[in-house]
C-alpha positions in Angstrom: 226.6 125.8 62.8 223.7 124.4 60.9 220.1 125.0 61.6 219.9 121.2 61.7 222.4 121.0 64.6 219.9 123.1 66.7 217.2 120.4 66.3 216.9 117.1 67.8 214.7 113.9 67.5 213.1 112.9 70.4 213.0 109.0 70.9 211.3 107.0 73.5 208.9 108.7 76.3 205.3 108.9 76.1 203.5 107.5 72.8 201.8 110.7 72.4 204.4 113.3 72.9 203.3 115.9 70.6 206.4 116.9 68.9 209.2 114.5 68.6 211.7 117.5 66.4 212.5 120.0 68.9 215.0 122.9 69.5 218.2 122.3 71.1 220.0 124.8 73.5 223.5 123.4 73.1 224.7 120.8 71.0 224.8 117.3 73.5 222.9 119.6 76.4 219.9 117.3 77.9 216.4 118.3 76.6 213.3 119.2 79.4 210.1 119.0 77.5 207.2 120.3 79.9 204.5 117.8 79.4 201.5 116.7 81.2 202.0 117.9 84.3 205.8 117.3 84.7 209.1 116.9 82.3 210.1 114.4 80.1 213.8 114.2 80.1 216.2 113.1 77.4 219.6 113.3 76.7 222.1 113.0 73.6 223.2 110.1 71.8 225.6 109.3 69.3 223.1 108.4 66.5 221.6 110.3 63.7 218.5 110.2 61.8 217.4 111.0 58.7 213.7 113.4 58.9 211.9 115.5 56.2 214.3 118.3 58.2 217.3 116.9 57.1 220.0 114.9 59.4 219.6 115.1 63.1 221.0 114.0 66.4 218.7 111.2 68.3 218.2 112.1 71.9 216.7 109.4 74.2 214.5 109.3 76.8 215.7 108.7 80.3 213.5 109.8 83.1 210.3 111.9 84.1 210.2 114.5 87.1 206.5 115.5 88.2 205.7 119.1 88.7 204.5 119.7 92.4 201.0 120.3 93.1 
């Protein structure tokens, strides 16, 4: 496995995200990024894009789930 394949884009969500090239766990596993008080979820898609980190799989935001409290 490439390094690349353990990277992601992150596409949709909040404008101000602050990373949008993240790790991945498992190839096509949904991503949980811990932000602002709650998660940002996203999960795999079949497209690819081109970054200054080399070809990566597109994940796409779906939902939020707020943190209690």
């Amino acid at each position: 496995m490439s390094d690349n394949a353990k990277r992601a884009v992150l596409e949709g969500g909040p404008g101000d995200l602050p990373e949008r090239i993240v790790p991945v766990s498992a190839p096509g596993a949904d991503i949980k990024v811990r932000f602002r008080g709650g998660y940002e979820h996203f999960r795999a898609t079949a497209r690819h894009q081109e970054t200054t980190e080399g070809t990566l799989p597109v994940y796409e935001w779906w939902e939020r789930t707020e943190l209690p409290g």
